[in-house]
C-alpha positions, 0 to 999 in steps of 0.5 A: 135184585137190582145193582144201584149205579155208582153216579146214583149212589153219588147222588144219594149220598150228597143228598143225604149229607145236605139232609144231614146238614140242613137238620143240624143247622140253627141260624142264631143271628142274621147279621152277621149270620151265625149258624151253629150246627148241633153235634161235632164238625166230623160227624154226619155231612160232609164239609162240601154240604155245609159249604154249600148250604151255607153259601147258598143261605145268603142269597143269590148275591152272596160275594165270593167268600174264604173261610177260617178255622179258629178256636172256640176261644175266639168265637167273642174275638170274632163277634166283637170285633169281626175277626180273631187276628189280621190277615197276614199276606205271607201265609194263608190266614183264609181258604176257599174251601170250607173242608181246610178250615174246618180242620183248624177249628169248631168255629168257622169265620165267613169272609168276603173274599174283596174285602180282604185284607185291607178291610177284615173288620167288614168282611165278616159274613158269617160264623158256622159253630159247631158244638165242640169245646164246651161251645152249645147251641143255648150258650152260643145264642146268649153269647150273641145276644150278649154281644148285641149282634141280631 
């Protein structure tokens, strides 16, 4: 039997946790993109995956982008009015890694990082949902519809 080297072993796991993601993952709208992930924010791939595969989803130009845990609750707030409450310069109301915000919340807000905070109702890039707190996938896509988001 032959022993698997633990950078192999590395390997295996990131690309199993990008499967992981890529399989849980429904775009519901383009613009701004909303994606909902079945099941919860804690099972399966890791926060590096779905950061990854999110940022890589817009493109070769995507800008440098900070993200923000929130509420199910604020999911209307944030597709109405492209955020759920204005930045705050004296506490970190945004990160750069997607693992922070996803411990704030199952909806995680996409913004584009030189835009904020002088001009948050543009800088929504997108919305990563994951079904938690009463959110699911059929119910999320009549929300944006609803909403008139495309």
């Amino acid at each position: 039997m032959t022993e698997r080297a633990p950078d192999s072993d590395r390997t295996a796991k990131i690309l199993a946790d990008l499967q992981d993601a890529v399989a849980r993952m429904h775009v519901v709208s383009q613009q701004p993109r909303v994606v909902v992930a079945t099941g919860a924010r804690h099972d399966g791939a890791r926060a590096m995956a779905w950061q990854v595969l999110f940022e890589r989803s817009l493109g070769p130009e995507a800008p440098r982008l900070l993200y923000r845990g929130v509420s199910a609750g604020a999911l209307m707030d944030l597709l109405l009015r492209g955020f759920d409450s204005e930045p705050s310069l004296g506490e970190v109301w945004a990160h750069r890694r997607m693992v922070e915000a996803m411990s704030q919340g199952p909806v995680i807000a996409a913004f584009r990082a030189d835009r904020l905070p002088d001009d948050v109702a543009e800088a929504l890039v997108g919305i990563l949902v994951f079904e938690e707190d009463g959110l699911r996938l059929d119910g999320v896509r009549v929300l944006v519809g609803e909403v008139g988001v495309r």
